[in-house]
N, C-alpha and C positions, 0 to 999 in steps of 0.2 A: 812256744818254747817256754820252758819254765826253768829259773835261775834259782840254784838251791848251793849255795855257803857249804864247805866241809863242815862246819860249827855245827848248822842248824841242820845237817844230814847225821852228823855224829849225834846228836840231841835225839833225830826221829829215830833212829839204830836204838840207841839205849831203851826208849820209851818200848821199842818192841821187841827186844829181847827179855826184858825183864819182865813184859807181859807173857810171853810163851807159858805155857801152850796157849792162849786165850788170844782171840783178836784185842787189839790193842787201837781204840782211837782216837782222833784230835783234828784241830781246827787248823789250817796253813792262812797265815798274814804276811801281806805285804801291798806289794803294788803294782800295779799293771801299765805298762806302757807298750802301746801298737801289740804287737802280738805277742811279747814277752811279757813273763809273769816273776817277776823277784821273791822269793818267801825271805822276807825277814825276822821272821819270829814262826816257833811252834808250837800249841798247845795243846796238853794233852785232855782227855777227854773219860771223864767212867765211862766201861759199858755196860748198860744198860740189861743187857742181857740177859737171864738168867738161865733160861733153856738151855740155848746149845752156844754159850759162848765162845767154846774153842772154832767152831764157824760162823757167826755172825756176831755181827756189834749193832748197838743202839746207843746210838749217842747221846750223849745227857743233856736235852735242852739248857740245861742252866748252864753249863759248861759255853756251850753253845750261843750262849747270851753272855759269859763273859768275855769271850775272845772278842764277840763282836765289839764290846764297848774298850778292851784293848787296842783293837784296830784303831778304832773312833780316839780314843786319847792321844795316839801316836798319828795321827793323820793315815793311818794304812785302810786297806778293807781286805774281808774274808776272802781268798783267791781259791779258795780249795778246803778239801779233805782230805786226810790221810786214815790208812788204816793198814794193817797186818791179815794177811793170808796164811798164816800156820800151819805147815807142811802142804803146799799149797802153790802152785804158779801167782805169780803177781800181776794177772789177768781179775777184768771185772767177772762177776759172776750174771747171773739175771736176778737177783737178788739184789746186787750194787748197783744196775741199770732203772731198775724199777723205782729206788730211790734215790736219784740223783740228780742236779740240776743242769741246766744248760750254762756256762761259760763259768763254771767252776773245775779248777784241776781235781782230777782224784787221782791222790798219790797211793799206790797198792805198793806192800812190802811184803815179799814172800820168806820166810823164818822157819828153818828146822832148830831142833837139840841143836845141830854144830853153829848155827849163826844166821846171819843175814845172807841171802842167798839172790837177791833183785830186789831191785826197787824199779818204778817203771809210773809213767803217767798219762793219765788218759783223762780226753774232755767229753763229755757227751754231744754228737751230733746228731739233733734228729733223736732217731732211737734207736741210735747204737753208736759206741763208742770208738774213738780214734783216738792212735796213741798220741801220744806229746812228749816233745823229745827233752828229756834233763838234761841242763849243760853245769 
């Protein structure tokens, strides 16, 4: 189960509306107890992209190393990834799967012109993902 604040769901909302048309990524902090996952903080992420960024993102290692040492300041750690599907289900791809870890949330957020359209979360099991439920 993964526990996400109106605050820091309004925060990921903004980060990817304002990225539309383009995937939009970043890092999820917080902290994990038993099977719940808290996001206390969200960071956003360049992508790396260049190619075909309105469907894939590459996340900015350096980005990626500051969230970590974020977490690490604040006592949290990395519980996840987020990112933007742009006219798009908020379903992993085989592209998402391919590069994802085991017991990290990835938060997918699907984005037309009108808005935010799903957010949805899923963990990797194995090799293939199951959802996880936001509360």
């Amino acid at each position: 189960m993964l526990k996400i604040s109106t605050p820091c769901q309004s925060q990921l909302h903004s980060f990817i509306t304002q990225g539309y048309p383009h995937e939009t990524c970043g890092v999820l902090l917080g902290k994990q107890n038993n099977n719940t996952r808290e996001i206390l903080q969200i960071t956003q992420a360049k992508n790396l992209n260049e190619e075909k960024p309105e469907v894939r993102y590459d996340l900015d290692p350096k980005d990626l190393l500051k969230a970590d040492n974020l977490a690490k300041e604040n006592g949290w750690e990395i519980i996840g990834i987020w990112h933007s599907h742009p006219d798009h289900p908020a379903k992993p791809s085989e592209t998402d799967r391919q590069g994802a870890w085991s017991n990290w949330s990835y938060v997918i957020v699907s984005v037309t012109q009108q808005g935010i359209e799903d957010t949805r979360s899923w963990l990797l099991n194995g090799e293939e993902f199951i959802e996880e439920e936001i509360i």
